[in-house]
C-alpha positions as CSV (number, residue, x, y, z in Angstrom):
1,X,0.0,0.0,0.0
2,X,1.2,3.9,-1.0
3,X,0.1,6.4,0.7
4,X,0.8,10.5,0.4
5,X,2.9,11.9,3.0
6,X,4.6,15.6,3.0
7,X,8.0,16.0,1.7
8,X,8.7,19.2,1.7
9,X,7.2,22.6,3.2
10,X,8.0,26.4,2.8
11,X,6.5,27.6,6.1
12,X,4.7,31.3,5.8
13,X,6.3,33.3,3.3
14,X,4.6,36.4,2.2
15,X,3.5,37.1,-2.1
16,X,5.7,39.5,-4.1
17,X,3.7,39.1,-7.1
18,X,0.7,38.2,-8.6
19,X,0.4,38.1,-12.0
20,X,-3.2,37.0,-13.5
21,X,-1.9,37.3,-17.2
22,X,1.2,34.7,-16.7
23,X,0.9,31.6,-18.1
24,X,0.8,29.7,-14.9
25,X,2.4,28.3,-11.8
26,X,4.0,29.7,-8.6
27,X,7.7,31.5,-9.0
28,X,10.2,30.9,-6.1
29,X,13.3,32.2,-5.2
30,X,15.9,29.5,-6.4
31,X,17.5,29.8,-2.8
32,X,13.9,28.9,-1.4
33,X,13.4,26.1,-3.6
34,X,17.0,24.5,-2.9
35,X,16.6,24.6,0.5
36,X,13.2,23.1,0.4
37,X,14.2,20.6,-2.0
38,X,11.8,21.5,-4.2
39,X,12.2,20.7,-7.8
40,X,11.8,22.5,-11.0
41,X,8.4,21.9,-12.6
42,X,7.3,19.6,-9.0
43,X,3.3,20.0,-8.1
44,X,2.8,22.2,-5.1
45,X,-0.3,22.7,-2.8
46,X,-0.5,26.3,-1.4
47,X,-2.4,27.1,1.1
48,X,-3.1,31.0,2.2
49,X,-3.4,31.8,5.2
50,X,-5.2,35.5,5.1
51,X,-8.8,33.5,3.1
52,X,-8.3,29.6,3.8
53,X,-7.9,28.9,0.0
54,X,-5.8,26.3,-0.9
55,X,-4.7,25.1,-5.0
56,X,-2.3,23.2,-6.6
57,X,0.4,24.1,-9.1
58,X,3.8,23.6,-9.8
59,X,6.8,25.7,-9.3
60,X,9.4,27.4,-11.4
61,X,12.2,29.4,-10.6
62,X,12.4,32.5,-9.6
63,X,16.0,35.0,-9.3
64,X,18.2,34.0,-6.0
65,X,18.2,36.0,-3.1
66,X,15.6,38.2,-4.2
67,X,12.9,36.3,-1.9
68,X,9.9,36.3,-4.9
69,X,7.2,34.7,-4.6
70,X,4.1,35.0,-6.8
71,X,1.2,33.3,-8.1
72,X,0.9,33.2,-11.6
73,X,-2.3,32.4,-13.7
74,X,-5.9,32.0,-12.8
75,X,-4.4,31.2,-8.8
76,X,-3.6,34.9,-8.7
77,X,-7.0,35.5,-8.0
78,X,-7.1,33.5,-4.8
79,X,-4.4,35.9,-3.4
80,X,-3.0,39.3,-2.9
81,X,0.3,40.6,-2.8
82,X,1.1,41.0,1.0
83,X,-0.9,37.8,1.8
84,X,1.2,35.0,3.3
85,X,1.1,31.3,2.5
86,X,2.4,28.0,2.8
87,X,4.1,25.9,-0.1
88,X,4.3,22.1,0.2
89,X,5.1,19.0,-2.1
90,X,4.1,15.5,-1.6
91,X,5.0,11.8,-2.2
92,X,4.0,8.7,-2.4
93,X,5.7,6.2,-0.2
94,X,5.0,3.1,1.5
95,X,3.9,2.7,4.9
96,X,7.3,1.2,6.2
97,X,9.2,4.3,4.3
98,X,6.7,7.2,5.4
99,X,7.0,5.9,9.3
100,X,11.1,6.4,8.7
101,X,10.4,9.6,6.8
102,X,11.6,13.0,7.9
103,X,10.2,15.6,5.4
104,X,12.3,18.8,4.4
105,X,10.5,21.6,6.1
106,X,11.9,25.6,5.9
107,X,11.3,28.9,8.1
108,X,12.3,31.9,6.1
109,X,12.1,35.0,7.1
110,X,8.2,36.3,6.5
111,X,9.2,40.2,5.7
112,X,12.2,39.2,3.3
113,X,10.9,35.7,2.1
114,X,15.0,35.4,3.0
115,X,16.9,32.3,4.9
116,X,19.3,34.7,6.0
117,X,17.0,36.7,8.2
């Protein structure tokens, strides 16, 4: 049996950007998404904090060090810039592998979307 456990989590950081007319996705600072170990391209659920809504996407990278992070396409419209949210990926893993697991899970700084404080 599989089942879905969390791999990875971006804990609170606040939207830069959001851009209704973009083709799609989430942008993330490359810094955010290393750290996280978050992939290129990887589905994402995001969850906002400020209205309850939560979506899926996937993520793509944005410039390092600069701390971006906005919602691109029709999602833009579940946020506002300002808003803060949570960013986390999934897998699917075994029972015997999940209960061993230890998922990835990052604080940045909420007013710089920074690891450096």
């Amino acid at each position: 049996m599989m089942i879905e456990i969390v791999r990875s989590k971006i804990h609170r950081v606040r939207i830069t950007n959001a851009d209704l007319n973009y083709i799609g996705s989430i942008t993330i600072d490359q810094d955010l998404l290393d750290a996280a170990n978050m992939v290129i391209g990887e589905k994402v659920q995001v969850v906002n904090l400020q209205n309850g809504e939560r979506f899926e996407t996937y993520t793509i990278p944005g410039a390092r060090g600069k701390g971006e992070i906005s919602i691109n396409g029709p999602a833009a419209r579940k946020v506002q810039p300002g808003d803060t949210i949570i960013v986390m990926s999934f897998a699917l893993a075994t029972l015997e592998e999940a209960r061993n697991f230890k998922p990835t899970i990052i604080f940045p700084d909420e007013n710089t979307n920074r690891l450096d404080g």
